[in-house]
Structure formats: C-alpha cells, structure tokens
C-alpha positions in Angstrom: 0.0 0.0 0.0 1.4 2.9 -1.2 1.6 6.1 1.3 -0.1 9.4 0.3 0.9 13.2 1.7 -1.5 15.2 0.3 -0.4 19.2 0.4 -3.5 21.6 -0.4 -4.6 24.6 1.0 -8.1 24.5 0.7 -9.7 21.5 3.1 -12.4 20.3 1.2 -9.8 19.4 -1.5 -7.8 18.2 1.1 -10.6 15.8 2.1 -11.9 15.4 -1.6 -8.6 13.4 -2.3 -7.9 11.4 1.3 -11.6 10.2 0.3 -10.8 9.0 -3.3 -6.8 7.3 -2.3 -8.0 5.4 0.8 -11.1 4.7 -1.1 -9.1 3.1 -3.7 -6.2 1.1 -1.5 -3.7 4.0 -0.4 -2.7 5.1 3.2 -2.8 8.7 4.0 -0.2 9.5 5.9 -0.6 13.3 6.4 -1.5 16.4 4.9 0.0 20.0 5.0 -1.5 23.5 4.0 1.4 24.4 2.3 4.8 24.5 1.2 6.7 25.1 4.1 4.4 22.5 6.2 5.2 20.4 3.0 8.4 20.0 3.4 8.4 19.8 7.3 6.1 16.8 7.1 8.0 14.9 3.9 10.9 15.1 6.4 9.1 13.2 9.3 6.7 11.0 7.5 8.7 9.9 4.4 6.0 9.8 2.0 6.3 7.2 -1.7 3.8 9.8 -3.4 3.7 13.5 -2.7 0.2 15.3 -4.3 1.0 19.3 -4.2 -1.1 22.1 -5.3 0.7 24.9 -7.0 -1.0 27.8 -5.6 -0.6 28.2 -1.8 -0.2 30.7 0.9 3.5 31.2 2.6 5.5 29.2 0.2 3.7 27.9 -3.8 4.0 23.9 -4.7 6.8 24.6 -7.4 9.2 25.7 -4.8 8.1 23.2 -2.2 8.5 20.3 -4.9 12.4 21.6 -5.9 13.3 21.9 -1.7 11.6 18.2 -1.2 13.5 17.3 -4.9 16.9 18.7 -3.0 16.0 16.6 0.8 15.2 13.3 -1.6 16.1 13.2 -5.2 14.3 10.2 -5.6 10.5 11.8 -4.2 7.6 11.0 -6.9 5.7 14.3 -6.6 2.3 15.2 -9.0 1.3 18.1 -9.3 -2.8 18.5 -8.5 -3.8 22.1 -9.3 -6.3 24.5 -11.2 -3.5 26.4 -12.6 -3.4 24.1 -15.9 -0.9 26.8 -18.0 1.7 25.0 -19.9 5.0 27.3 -18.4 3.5 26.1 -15.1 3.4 22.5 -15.9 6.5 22.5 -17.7 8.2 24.1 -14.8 6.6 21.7 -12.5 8.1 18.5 -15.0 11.7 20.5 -15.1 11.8 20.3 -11.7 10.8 16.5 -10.8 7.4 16.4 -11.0 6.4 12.8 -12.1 3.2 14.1 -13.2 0.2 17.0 -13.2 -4.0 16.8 -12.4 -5.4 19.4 -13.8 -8.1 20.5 -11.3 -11.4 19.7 -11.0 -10.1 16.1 -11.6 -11.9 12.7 -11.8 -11.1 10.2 -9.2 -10.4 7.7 -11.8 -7.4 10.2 -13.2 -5.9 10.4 -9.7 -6.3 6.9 -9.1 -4.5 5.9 -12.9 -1.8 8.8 -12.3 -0.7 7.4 -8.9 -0.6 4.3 -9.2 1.5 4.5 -12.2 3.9 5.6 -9.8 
C-alpha cells in the first residue's frame, strides 16, 4: 500500500482526495496547507507519493516540490492544481514532478496517475 501526503490549501480538496486514495487502497499518511508545512512533514513522515497544489499561501507547490527534490532526489511528486498553463506545468516536469492533475479532476485520473507511480 502505497503512502499518500496530500499538500493543499483548501480543506475540502484536502478531504476530496484522502476520500478517493484510501477509497481506492492507499494510506494517507498526512496532509499540509502548504509549502513550508510540506516539506516539514516529507521530512518526518517519508511519504512514496507526494500530491501538491501549485498555488498556496506562505510558500507555492513549485518551490516546495524543488526543496523536497533537494531533501530526496528520488520523491515522486504530482502536481494536482487548477493552474493548468503550460510554463506552469513544464516548470513543475523541469523540476521532478512525475506528473500533473489538472483541477477539477476525476477520481479515476488520480487513481491511474498514482498508481503509475
């Protein structure tokens, strides 16, 4: 069973996806609200799949995904966000992102993009 950390700022999104991965067979190991919690919690939990939202309060997914990148070359990050611009998600693949959810998503698109992973 793989385990989750979902980082979103928004709750119900937050809850939206714990519902659809444990649903589905994965273990939720934690969530954070943003970047800087992010990273905090990959460092005590040790996460396999990372899902980060691009646009949060304090520090943004993009720069949260390159300081987790630096702590563990080897994290497998996606990208779940509204922002669905191409410079964002090619920034977000540049950096190590193993993949991107555009937002609103369908829970069979999270389900086949993580466990790809």
């Amino acid at each position: 069973m793989k385990k989750v950390l979902i980082v979103d700022d928004a709750v119900y999104m937050r809850l939206s996806l714990r519902d659809i991965l444990e649903r589905n067979g994965f273990e939720v190991i934690g969530d954070a609200v943003n970047g800087i919690d992010a990273i905090n919690k990959y460092k005590m939990l040790i996460p396999d799949i990372v899902t980060m939202d691009i646009t949060m309060p304090e520090m943004d997914g993009v720069k949260a995904l390159q300081e987790i990148k630096k702590l563990d070359p080897n994290a497998k990050v996606v990208i779940i966000s509204a922002m669905g611009q191409e410079s964002i998600v090619r920034e977000a693949i540049m950096n190590g992102a193993k993949g991107f959810i555009i937002k609103p998503f369908k829970e069979e698109k999270v389900i086949q993009s993580l466990s790809k992973i």
